[in-house]
N, C-alpha and C positions, 0 to 999 in steps of 0.2 A: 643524537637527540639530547636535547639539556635536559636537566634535572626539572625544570618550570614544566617542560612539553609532556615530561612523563609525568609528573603528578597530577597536569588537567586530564589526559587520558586514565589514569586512575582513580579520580574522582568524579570523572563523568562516568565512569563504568559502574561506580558504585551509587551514586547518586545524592554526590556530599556537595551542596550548593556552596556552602562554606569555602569549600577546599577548590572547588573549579573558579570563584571569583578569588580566591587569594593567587592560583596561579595564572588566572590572566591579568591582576594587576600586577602580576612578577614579572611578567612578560613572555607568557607563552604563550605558542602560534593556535590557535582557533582552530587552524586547520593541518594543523600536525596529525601525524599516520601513525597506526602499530603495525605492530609485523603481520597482520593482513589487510594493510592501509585504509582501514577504518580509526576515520574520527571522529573526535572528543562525542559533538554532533549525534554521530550512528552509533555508536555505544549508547549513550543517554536513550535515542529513539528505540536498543533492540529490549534495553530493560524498561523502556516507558516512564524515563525519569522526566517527568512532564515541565518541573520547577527549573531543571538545569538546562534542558533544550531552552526552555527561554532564554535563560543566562546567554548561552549561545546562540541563540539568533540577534538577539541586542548585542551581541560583540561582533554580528558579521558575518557569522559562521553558515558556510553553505553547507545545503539542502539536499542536494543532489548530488556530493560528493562520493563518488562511489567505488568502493573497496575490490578486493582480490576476486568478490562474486557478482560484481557487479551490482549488490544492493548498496542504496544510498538509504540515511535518513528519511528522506521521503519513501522512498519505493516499499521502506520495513512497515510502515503504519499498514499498507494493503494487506502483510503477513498477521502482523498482531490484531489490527482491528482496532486499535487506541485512537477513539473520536479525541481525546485531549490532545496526544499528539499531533494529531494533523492540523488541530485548529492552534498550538503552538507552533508550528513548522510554515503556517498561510501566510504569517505577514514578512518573511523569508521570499516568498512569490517562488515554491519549487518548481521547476519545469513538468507540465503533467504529461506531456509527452514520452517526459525519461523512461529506456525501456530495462527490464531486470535481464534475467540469465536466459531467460525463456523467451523475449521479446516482450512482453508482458509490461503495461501500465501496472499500476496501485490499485486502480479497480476491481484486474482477472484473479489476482486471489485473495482478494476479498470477499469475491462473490463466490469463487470457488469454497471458501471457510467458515461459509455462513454467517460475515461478520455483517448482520441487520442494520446495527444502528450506525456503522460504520459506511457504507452503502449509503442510505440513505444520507448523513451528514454530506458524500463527498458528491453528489450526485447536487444536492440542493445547494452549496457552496461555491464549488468550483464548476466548467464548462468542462471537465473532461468527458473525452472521446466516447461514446457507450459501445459503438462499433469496432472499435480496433481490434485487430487481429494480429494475436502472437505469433510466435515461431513454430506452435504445432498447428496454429490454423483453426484455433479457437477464442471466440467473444467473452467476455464476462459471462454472457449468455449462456453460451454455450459451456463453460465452466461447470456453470452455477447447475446445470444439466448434468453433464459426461461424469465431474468428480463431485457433486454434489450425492445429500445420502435419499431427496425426492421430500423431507420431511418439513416444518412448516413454516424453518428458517429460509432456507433454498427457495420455496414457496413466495415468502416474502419477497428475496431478492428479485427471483425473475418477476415481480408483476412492476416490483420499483425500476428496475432496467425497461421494464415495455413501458411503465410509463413517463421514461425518462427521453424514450422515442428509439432505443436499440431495434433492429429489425430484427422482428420473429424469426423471417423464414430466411438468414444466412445460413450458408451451409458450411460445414466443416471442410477441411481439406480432402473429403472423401466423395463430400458429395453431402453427406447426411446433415440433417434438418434438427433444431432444438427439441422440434415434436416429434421427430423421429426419434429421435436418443429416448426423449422422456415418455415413449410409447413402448420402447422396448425393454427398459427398464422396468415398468409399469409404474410410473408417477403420474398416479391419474390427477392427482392435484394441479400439478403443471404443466401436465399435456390439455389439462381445460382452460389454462388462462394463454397458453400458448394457440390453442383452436379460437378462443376468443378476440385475439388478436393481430388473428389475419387479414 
């Protein structure tokens, strides 16, 4: 790795705008890796350095480059919930299909994390999926259900996923229902907007 590569990964980790354009006018790669092949990019994206992900999206730098865990830049905003990130990272065009470790769009744990305004930004901006089904065989939906804590953030999300056009009654890989979960659980908040939406 040059000396150029490892200062933009070191000041994209930190979040020195300064110091990431002085080492891509030196000539370092955009898309240069660390030793868990996350770049410049998803450093900036996991600490929410909103200023420098620009820097790097105007140099080129993909979105959906993704590391030893399989998170990219994009797929990290679903974790943190950073609405600036994401609308940094849009005009990049990330793939909303890319799936993380789990099979998992940007959406499932977002919704999972109760990230409100995050949800709703990516919902009213981009066409992604409301339906997709990860690798354990659950929706955003269902998510925002099973590991959700039923209170008035969760609340939020599922009425913004029903009204986004997610179907109510998919069922998990078991069989079980979003109104199932959320009757067992006793989330009577969202087993009424889930009964309302059948």
């Amino acid at each position: 790795m040059s000396p150029a590569d490892r200062a933009l990964l070191a000041a994209a980790a930190s979040g020195d705008t300064d110091a990431v354009r002085a080492a891509l006018a030196s000539g370092a790669d955009a898309e240069t890796r660390d030793d868990h092949r996350r770049t410049p990019l998803l450093l900036a994206a996991l600490a929410d350095h909103v200023p420098v992900a620009r820097l790097l999206v105007a140099a080129g730098a993909d979105p959906d480059a993704q590391d030893d865990r399989d998170d990219s830049a994009w797929l990290v905003t679903g974790v943190t919930g950073s609405v600036p990130m994401m609308r940094a990272l849009l005009p990049a065009r990330p793939d909303l299909t890319l799936r993380n470790r789990f099979g998992g769009i940007a959406l499932i744990p977002a919704a999972e994390r109760g990230h409100v305004a995050y949800v709703r930004a990516l919902l009213a901006e981009t066409d992604i999926a409301v339906d997709h089904v990860n690798r354990l065989g659950w929706t955003a939906l269902l998510e925002a259900v099973v590991l959700g804590d039923g209170g008035p953030a969760h609340q939020e999300i599922v009425a913004l996923l029903l009204a986004a056009g997610a179907t109510p009654g998919l069922p998990d890989g078991d069989g079980v229902t979003a109104l199932q979960h959320a009757e067992r659980r006793g989330f009577t908040g969202i087993a009424a907007l889930l009964r309302d939406a059948r």
